[in-house]
N, CA, C and O of each residue as an XYZ file, in Angstrom:
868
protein
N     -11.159      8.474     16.318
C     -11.015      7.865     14.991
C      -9.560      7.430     14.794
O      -8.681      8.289     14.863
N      -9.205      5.963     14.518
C      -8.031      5.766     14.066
C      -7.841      5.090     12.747
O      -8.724      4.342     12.326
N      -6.985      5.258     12.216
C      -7.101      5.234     10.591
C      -5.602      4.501     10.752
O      -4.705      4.828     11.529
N      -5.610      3.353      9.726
C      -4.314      3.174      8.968
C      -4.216      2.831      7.595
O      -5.081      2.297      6.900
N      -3.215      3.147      7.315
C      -3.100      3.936      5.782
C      -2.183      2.608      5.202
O      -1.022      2.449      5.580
N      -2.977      1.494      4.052
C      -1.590      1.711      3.241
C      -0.794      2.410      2.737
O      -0.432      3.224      3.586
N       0.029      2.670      1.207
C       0.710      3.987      0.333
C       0.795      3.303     -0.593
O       0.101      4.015     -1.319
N       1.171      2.171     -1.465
C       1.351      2.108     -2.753
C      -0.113      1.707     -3.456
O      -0.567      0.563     -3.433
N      -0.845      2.978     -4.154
C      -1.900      2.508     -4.753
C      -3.157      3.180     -4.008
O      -4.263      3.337     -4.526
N      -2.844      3.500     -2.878
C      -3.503      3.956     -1.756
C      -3.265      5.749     -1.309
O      -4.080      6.652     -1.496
N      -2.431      5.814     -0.929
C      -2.192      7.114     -0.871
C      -1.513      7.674     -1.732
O      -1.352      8.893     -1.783
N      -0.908      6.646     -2.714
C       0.351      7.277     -3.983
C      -0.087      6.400     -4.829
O      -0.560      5.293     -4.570
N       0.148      7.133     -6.352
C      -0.379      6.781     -7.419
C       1.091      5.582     -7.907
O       1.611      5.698     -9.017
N       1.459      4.771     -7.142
C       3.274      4.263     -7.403
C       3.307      3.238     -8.408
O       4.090      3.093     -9.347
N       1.968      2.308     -7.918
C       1.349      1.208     -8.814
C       1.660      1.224    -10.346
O       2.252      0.301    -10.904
N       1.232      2.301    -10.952
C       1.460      2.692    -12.184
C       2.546      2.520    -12.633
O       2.902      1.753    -13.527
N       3.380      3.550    -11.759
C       4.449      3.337    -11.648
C       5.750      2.352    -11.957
O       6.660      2.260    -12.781
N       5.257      1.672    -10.768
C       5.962      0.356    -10.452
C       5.572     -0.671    -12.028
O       6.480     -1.423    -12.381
N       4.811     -0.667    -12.532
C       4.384     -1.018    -13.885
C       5.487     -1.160    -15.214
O       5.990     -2.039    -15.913
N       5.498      0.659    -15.019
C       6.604      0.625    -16.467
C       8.157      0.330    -15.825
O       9.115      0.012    -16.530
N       8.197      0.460    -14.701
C       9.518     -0.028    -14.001
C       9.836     -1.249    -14.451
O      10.997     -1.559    -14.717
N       8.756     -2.107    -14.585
C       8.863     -4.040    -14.182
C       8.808     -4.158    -15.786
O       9.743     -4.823    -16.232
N       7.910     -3.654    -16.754
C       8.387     -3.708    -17.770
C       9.318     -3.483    -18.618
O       9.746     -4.350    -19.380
N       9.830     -2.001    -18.568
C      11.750     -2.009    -18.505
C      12.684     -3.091    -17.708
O      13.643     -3.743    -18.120
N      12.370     -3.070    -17.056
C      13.255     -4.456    -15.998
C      13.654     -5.314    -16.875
O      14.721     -5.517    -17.454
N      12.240     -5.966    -16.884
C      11.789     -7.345    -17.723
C      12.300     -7.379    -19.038
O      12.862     -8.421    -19.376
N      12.192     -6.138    -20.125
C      12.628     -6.186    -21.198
C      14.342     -6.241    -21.032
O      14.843     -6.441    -22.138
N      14.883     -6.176    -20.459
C      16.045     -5.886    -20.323
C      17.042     -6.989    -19.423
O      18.263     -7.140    -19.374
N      16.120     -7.535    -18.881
C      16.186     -8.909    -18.628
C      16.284    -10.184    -19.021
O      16.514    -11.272    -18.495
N      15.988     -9.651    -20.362
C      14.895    -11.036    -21.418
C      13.518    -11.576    -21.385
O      12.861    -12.407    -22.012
N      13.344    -10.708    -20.329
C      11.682    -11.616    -20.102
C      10.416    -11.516    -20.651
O       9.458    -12.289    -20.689
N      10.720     -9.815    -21.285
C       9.750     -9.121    -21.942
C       9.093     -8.358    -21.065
O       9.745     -8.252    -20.026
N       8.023     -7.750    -21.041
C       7.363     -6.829    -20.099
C       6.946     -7.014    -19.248
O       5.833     -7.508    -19.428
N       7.245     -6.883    -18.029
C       6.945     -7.897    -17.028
C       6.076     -7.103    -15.842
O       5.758     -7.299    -14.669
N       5.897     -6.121    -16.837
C       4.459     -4.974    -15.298
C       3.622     -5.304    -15.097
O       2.931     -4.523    -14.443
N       2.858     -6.919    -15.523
C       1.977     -7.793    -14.917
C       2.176     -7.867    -13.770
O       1.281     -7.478    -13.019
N       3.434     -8.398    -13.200
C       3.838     -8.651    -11.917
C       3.158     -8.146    -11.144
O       2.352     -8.805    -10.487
N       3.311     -6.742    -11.003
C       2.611     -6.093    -10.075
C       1.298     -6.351     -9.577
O       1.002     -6.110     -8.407
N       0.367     -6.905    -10.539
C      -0.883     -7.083    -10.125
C      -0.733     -8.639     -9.503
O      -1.790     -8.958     -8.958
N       0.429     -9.842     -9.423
C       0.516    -10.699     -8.726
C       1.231    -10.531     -7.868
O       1.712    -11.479     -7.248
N       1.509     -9.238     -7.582
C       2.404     -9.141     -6.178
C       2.025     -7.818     -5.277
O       2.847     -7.238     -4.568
N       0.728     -7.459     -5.411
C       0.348     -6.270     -4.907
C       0.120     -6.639     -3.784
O      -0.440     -7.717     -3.588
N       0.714     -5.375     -2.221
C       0.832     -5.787     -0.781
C       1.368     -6.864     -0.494
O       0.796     -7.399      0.455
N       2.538     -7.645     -1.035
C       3.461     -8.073     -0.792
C       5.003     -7.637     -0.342
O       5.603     -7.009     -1.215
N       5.848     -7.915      1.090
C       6.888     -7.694      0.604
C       7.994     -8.142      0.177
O       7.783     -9.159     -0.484
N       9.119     -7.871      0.232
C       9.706     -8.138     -0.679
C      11.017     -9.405     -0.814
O      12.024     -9.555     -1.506
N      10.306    -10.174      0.301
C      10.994    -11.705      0.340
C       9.729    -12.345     -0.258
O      10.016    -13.363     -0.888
N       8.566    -12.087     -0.252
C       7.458    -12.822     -0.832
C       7.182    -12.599     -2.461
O       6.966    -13.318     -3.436
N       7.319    -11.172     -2.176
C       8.134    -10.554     -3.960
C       8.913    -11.646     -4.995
O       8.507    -12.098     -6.066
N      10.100    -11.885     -4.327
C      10.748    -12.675     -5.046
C      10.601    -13.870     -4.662
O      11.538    -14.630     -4.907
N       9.576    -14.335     -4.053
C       9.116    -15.943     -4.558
C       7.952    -16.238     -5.541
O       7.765    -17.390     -5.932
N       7.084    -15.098     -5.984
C       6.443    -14.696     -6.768
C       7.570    -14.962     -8.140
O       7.491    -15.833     -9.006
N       8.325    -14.179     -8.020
C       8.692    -14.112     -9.433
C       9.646    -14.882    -10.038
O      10.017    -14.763    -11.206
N      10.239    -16.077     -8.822
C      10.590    -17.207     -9.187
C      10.718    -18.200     -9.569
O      11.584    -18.934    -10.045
N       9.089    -18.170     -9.149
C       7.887    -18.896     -9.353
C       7.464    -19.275    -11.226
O       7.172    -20.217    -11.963
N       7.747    -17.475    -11.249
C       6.828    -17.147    -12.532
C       7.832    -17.124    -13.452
O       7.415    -16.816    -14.568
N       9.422    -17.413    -13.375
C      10.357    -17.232    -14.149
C      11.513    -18.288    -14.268
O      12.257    -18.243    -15.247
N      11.657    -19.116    -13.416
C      12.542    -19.799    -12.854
C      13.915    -19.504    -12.864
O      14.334    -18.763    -11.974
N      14.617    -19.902    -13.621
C      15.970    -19.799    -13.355
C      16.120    -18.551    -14.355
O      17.107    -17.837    -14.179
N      15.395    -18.287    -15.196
C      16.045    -16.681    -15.970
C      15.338    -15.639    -14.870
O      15.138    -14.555    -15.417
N      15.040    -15.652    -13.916
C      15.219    -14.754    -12.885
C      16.229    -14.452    -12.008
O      16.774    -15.245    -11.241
N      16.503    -13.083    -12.165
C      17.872    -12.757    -11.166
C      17.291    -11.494    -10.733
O      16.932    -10.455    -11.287
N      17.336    -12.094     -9.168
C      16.745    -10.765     -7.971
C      17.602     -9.548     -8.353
O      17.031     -8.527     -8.735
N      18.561     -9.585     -8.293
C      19.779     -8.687     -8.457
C      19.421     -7.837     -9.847
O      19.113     -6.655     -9.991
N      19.552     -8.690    -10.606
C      19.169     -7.526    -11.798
C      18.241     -6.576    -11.869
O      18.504     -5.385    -12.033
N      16.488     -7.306    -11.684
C      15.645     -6.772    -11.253
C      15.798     -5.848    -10.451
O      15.662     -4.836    -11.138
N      16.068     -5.445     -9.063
C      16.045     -4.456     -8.572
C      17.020     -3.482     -9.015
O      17.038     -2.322     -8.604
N      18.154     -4.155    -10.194
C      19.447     -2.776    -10.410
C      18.252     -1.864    -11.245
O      18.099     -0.658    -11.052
N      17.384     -2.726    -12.273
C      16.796     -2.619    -13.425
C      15.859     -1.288    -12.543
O      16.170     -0.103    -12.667
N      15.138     -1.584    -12.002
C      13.947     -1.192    -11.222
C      14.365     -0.223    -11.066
O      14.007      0.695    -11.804
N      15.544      0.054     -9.773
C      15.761      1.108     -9.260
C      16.233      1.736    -10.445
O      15.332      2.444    -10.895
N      17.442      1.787    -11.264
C      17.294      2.898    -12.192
C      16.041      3.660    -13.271
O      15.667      4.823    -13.421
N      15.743      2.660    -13.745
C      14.235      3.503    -14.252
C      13.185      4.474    -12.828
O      12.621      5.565    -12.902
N      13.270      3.657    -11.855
C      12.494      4.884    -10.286
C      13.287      5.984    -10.518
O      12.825      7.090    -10.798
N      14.661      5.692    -10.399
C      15.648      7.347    -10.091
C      15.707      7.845    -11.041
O      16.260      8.928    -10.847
N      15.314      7.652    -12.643
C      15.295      8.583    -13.418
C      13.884      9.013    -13.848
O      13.785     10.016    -14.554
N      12.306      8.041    -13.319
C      11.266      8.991    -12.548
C      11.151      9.736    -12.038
O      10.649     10.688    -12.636
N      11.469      9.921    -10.690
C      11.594     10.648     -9.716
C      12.420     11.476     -9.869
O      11.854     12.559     -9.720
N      13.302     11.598    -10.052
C      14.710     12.745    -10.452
C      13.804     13.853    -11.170
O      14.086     15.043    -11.022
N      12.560     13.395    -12.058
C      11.760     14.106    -12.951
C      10.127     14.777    -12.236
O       9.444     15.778    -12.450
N      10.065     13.967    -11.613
C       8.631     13.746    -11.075
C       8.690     13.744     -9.440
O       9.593     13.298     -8.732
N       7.502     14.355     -9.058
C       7.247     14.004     -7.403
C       6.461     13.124     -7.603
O       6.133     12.911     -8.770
N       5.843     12.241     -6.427
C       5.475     11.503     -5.950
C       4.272     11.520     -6.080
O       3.672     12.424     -5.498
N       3.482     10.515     -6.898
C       1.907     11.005     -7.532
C       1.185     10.874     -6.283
O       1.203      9.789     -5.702
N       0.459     12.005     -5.740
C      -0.510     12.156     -4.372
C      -2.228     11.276     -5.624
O      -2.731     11.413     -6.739
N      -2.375     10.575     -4.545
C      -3.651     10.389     -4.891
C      -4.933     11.226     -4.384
O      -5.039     11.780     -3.290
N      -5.995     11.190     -5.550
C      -7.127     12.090     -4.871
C      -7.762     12.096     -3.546
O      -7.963     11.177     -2.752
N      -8.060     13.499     -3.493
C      -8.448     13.491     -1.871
C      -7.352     12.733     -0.402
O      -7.681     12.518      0.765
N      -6.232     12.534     -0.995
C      -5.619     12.387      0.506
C      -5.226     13.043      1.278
O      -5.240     12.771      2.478
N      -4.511     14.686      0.481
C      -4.355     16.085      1.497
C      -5.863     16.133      2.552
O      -5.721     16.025      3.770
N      -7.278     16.303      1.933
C      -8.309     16.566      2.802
C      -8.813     15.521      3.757
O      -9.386     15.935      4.764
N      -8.675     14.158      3.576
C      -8.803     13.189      4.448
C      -8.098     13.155      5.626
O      -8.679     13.052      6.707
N      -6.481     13.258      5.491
C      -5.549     13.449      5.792
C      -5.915     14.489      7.541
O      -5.776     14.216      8.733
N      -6.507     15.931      6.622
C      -6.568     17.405      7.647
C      -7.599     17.018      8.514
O      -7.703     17.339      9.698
N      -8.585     16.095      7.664
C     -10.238     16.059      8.570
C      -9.835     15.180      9.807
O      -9.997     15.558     10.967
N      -9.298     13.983      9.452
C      -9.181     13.174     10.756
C      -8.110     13.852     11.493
O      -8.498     13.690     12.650
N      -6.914     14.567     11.572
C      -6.647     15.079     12.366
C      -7.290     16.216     12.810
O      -7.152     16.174     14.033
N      -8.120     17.538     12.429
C      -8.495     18.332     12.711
C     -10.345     16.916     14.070
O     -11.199     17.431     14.792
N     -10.229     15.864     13.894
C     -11.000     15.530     14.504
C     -10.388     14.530     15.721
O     -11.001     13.741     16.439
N      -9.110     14.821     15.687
C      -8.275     14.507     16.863
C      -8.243     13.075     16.486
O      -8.795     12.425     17.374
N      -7.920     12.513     15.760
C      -8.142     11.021     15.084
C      -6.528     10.497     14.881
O      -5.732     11.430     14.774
N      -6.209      9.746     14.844
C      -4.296      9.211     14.899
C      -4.649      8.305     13.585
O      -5.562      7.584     13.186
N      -3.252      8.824     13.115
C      -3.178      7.538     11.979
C      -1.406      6.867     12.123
O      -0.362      7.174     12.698
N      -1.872      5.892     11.280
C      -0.059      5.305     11.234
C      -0.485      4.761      9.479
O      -1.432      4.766      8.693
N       0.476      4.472      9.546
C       0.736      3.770      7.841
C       1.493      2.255      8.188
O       2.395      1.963      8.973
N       0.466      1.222      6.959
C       0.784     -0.470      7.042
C       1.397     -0.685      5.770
O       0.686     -1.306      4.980
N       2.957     -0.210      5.198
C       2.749     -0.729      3.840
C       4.100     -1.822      3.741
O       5.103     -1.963      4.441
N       3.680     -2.390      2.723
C       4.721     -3.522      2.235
C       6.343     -3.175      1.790
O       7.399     -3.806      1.751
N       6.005     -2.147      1.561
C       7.600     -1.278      0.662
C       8.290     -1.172      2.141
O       7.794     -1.070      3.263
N       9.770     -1.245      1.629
C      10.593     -1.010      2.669
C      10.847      0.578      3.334
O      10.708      1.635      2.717
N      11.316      0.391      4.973
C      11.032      1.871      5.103
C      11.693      3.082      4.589
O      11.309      4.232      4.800
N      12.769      2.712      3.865
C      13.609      3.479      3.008
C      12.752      4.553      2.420
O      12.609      5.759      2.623
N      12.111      3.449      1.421
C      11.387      4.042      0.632
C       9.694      4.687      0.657
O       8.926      5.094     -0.215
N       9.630      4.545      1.942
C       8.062      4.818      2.455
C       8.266      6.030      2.960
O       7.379      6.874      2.828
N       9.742      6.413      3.781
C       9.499      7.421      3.919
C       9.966      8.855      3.294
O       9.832     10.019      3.670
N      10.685      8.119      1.960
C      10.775      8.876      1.209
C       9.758      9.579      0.595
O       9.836     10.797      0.433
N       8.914      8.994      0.276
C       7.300      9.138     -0.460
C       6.920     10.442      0.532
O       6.851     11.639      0.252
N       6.745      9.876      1.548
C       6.025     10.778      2.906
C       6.440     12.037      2.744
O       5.562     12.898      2.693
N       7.561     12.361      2.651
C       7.829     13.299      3.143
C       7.676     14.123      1.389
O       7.321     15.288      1.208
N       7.997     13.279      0.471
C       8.100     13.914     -0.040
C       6.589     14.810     -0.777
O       6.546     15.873     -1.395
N       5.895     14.206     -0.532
C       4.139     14.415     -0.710
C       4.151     15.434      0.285
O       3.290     16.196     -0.154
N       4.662     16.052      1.572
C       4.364     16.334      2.430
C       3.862     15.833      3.973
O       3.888     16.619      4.920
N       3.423     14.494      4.102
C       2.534     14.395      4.849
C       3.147     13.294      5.921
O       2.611     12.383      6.552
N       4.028     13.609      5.873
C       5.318     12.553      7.090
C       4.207     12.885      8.221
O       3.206     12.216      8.478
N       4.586     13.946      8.760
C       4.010     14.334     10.122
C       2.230     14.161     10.430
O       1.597     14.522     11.422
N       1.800     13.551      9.317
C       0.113     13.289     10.301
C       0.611     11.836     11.129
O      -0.184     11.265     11.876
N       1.772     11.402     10.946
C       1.445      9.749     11.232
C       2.079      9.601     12.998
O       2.972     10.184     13.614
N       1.310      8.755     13.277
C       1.760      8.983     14.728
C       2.838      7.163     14.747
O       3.316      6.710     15.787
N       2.941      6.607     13.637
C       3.349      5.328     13.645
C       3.507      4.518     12.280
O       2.481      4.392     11.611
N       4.714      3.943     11.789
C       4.856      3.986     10.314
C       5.406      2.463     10.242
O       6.595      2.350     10.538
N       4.677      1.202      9.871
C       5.387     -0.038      9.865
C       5.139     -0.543      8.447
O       4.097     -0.529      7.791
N       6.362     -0.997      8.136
C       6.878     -1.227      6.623
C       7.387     -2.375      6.233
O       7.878     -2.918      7.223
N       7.525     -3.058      5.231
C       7.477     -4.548      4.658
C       8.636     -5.166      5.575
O       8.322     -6.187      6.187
N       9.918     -4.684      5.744
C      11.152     -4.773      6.090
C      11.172     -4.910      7.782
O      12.096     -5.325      8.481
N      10.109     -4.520      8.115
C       9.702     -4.530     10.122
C       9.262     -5.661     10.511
O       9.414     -6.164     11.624
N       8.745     -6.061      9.670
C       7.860     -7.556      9.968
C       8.420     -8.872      9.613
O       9.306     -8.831      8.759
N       8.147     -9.862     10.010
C       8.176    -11.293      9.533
C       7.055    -11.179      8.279
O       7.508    -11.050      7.142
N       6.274    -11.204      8.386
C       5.180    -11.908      7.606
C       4.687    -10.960      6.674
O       4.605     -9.796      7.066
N       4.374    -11.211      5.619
C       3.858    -10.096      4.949
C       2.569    -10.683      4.979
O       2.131    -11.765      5.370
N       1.761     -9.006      4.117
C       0.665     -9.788      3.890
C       0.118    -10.424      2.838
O       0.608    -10.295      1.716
N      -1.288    -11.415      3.140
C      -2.508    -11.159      3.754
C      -2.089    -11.578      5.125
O      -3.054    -11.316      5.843
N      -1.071    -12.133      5.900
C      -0.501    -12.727      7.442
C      -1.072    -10.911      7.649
O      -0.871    -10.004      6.841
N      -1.781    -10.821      8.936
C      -2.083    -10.103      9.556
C      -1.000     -9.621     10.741
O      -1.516     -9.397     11.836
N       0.434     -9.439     10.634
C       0.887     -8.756     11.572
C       1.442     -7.404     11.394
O       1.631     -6.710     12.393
N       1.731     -6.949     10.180
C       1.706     -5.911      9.950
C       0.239     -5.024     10.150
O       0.321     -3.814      9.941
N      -0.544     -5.357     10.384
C      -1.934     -4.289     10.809
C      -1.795     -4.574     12.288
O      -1.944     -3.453     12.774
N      -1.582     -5.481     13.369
C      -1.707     -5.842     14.441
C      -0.553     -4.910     14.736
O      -0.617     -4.142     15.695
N       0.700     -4.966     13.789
C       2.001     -4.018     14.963
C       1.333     -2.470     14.664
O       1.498     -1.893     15.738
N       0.754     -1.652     13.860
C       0.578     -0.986     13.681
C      -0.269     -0.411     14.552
O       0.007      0.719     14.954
N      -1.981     -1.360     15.213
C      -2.571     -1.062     15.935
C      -1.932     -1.168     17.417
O      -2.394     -0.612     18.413
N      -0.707     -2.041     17.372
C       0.157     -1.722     18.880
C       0.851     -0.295     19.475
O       1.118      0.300     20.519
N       0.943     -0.201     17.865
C       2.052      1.405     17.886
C       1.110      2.032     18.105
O       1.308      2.768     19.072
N       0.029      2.139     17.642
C      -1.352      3.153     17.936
C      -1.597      2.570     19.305
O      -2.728      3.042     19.422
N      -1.483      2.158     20.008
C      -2.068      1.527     21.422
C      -3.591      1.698     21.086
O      -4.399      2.427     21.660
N      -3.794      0.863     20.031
C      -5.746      0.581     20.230
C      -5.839     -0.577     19.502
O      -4.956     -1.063     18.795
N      -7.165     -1.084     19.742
C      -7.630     -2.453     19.539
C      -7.282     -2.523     18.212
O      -7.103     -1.387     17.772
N      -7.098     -3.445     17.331
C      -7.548     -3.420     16.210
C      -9.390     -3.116     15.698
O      -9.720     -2.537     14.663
N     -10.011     -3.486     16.372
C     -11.395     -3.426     16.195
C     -12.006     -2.206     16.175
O     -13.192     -1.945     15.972
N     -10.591     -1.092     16.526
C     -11.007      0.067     16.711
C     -10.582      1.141     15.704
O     -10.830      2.347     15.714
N      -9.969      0.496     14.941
C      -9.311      1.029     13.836
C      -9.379      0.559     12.369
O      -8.858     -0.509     12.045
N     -10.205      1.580     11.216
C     -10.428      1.715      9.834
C      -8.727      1.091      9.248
O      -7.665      1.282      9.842
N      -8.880      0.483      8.200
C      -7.675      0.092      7.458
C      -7.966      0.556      5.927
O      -8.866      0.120      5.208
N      -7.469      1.061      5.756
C      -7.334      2.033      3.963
C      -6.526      0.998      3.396
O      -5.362      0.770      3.727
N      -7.365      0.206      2.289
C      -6.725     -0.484      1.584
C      -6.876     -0.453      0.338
O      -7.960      0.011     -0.016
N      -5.830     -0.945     -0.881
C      -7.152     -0.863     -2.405
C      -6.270     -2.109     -2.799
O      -6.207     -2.033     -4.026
N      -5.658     -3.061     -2.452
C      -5.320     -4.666     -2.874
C      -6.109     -5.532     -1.941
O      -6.688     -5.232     -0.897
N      -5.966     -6.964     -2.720
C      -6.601     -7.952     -1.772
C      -5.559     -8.503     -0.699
O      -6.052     -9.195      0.193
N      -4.557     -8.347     -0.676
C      -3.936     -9.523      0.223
C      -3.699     -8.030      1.397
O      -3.514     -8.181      2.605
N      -3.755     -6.756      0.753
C      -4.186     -5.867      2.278
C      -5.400     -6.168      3.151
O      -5.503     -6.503      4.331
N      -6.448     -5.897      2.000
C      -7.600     -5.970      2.459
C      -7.617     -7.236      3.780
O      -7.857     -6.990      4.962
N      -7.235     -8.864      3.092
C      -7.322     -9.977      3.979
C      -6.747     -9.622      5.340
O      -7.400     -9.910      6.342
N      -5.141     -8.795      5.483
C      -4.481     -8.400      5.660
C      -4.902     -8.112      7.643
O      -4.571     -8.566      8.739
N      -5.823     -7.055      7.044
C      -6.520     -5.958      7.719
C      -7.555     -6.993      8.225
O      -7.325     -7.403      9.362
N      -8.474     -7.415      7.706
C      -9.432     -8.195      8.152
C      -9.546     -9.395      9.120
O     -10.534     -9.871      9.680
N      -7.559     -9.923      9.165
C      -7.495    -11.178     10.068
C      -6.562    -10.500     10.972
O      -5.973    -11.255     11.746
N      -6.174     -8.713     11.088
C      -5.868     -8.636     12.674
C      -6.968     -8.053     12.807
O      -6.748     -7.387     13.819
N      -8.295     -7.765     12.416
C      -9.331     -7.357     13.439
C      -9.597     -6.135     12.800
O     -10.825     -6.068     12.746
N      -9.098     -5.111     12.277
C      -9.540     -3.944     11.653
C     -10.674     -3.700     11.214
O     -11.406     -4.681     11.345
N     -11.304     -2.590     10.617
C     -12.148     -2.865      9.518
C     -11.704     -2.276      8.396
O     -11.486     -1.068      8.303
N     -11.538     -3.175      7.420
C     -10.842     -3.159      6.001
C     -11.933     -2.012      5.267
O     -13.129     -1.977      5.557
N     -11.311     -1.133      4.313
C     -12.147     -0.037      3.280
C     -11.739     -0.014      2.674
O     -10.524      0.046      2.867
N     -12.269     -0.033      1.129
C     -11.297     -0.714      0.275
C     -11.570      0.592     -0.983
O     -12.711      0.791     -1.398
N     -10.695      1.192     -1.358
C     -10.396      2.396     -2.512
C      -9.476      1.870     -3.741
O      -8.289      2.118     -3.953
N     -10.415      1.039     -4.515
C      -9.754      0.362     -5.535
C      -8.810      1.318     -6.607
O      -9.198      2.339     -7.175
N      -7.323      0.619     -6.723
C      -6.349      1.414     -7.806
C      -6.620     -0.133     -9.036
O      -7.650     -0.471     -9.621
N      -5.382     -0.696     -9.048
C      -5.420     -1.654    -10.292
C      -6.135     -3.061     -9.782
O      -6.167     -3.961    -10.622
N      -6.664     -3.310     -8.584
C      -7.562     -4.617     -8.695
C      -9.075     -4.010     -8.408
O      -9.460     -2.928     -7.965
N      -9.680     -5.071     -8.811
C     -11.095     -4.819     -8.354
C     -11.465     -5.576     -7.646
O     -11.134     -6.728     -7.930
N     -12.384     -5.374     -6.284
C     -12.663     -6.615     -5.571
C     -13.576     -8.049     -6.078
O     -14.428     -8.064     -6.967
N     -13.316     -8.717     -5.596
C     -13.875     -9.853     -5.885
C     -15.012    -10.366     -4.943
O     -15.157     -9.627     -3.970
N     -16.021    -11.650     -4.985
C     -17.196    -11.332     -4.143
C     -16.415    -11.895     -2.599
O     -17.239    -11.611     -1.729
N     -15.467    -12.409     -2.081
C     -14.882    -12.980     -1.072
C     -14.423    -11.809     -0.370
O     -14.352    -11.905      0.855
N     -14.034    -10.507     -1.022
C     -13.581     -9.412     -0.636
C     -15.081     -8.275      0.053
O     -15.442     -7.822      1.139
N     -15.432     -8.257     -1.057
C     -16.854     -7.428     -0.723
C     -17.617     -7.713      0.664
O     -18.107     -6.918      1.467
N     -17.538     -9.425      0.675
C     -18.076     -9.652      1.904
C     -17.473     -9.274      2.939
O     -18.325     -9.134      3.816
N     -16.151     -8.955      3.440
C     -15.111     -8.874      4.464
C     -14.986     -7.091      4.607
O     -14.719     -6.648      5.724
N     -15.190     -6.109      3.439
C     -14.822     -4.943      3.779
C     -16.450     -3.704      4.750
O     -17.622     -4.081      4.757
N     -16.113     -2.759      5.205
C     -16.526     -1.957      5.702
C     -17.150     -0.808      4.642
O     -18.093     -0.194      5.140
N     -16.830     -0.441      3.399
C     -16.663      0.364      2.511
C     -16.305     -0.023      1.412
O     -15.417     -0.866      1.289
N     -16.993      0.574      0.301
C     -15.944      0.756     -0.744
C     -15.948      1.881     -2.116
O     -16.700      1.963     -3.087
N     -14.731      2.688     -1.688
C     -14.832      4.410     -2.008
C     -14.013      4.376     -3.238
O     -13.046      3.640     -3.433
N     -14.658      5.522     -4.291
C     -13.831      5.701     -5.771
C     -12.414      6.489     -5.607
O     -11.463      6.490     -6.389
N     -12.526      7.026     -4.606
C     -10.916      8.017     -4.125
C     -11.282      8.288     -2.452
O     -12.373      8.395     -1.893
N      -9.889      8.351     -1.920
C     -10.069      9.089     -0.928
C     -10.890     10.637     -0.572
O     -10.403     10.878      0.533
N     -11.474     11.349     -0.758
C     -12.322     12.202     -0.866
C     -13.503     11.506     -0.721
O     -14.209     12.160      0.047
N     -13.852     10.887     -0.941
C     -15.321     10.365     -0.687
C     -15.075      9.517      0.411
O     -15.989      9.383      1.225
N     -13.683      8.732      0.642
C     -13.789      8.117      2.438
C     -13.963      9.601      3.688
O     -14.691      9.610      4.681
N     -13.293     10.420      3.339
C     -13.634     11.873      4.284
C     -15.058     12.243      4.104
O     -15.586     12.986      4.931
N     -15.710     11.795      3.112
C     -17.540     12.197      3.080
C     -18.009     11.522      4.174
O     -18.496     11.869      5.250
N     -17.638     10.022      3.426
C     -18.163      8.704      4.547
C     -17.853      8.744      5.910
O     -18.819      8.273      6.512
N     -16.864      9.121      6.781
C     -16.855      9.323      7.691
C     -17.299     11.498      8.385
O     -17.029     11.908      9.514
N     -17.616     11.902      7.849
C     -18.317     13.083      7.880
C     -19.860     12.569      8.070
O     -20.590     13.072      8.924
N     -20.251     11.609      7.269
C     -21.661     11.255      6.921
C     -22.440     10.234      8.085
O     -23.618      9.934      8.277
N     -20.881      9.798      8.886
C     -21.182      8.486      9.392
C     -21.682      7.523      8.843
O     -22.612      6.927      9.386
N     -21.223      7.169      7.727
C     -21.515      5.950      6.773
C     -20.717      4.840      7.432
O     -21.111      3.673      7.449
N     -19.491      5.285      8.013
C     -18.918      3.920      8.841
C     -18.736      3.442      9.739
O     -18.036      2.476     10.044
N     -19.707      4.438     10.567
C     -19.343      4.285     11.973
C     -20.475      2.754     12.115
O     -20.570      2.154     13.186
């Protein structure tokens, strides 16, 4: 069994998160609340990030501010808070390794901050391979972030589940060959999506049923 993991939304509750971040930002910016964003920039990274919001702002956008904005509201989160674990990922997590199964993690966030999360949840050490927005050329839905991931795993893509809960993962996953499973946080799939995935689970805990059950094999 090989598994790859997004993390924002997926294995961490950050989404939310990242929400009241962009809306402090934004207010403070002039822009007003701007934690929409997130849902037009989910599994993006973060050169595609800010063409998104350049897009959506023009010239009263300043990258620079935004991230001063961002990052201080995160560090005075976190300074407070650990790292929201989403349901069922400790037991998913134990089952596929207790079934000799490898995972790596595909996420968009830079690795700074991915593996901050990791470790700080605990769960650095299930991953046998960790590729992050900042490793790649292309973000996604460009399928090379799931393709380097299944390299680092030395297996096919075809041979390996992709844990996703955005669409441009999901696509992501689906055009290097994976099979996309989709554990919806703030989008819901759409019928273009439904057709393309393998699954689709209310939390992680019920993907550890599904593969217990052989629902995906």
């Amino acid at each position: 069994m090989n598994v790859v993991f997004d993390m924002d939304g997926l294995m961490f509750d950050t989404e939310r998160i990242a929400v009241m971040a962009w809306d402090y930002a934004g207010e403070r910016m002039g822009l007003g609340k701007a934690g929409y964003m997130v849902l037009k920039t989910l599994g993006t990274n973060a050169a595609k990030t800010d063409q998104i919001w350049r897009a959506e702002f023009g010239f009263r956008y300043r990258r620079e501010e935004l991230q001063r904005y961002t990052r201080e509201f995160q560090e005075e989160y976190y300074a407070n808070h650990r790292v929201p674990v989403k349901k069922g990922l400790y037991v998913l997590l134990e089952y596929i390794r207790q079934e000799g199964g490898r995972m790596a993690v595909a996420s968009s966030t830079p690795r700074r901050k991915v593996e901050g999360y990791l470790r700080d949840a605990g769960v650095y050490e299930y991953f046998s391979a960790i590729v992050c927005g900042d490793m790649v050329q292309y973000s996604k839905p460009d399928p090379q972030i799931y393709e380097e991931a299944c390299r680092l795993l030395r297996v096919e893509p075809g041979e390996a589940y992709a844990l996703e809960d955005s669409r441009n993962g999901l696509l992501s996953a689906y055009r290097a060959g994976c099979r996309p499973v989709m554990v919806p946080d703030l989008w819901q799939p759409d019928e273009e999506i439904l057709q393309i995935i393998a699954g689709r689970f209310d939390d992680l805990e019920q993907v550890k049923t599904a593969f217990e059950w052989g629902e995906l094999d």
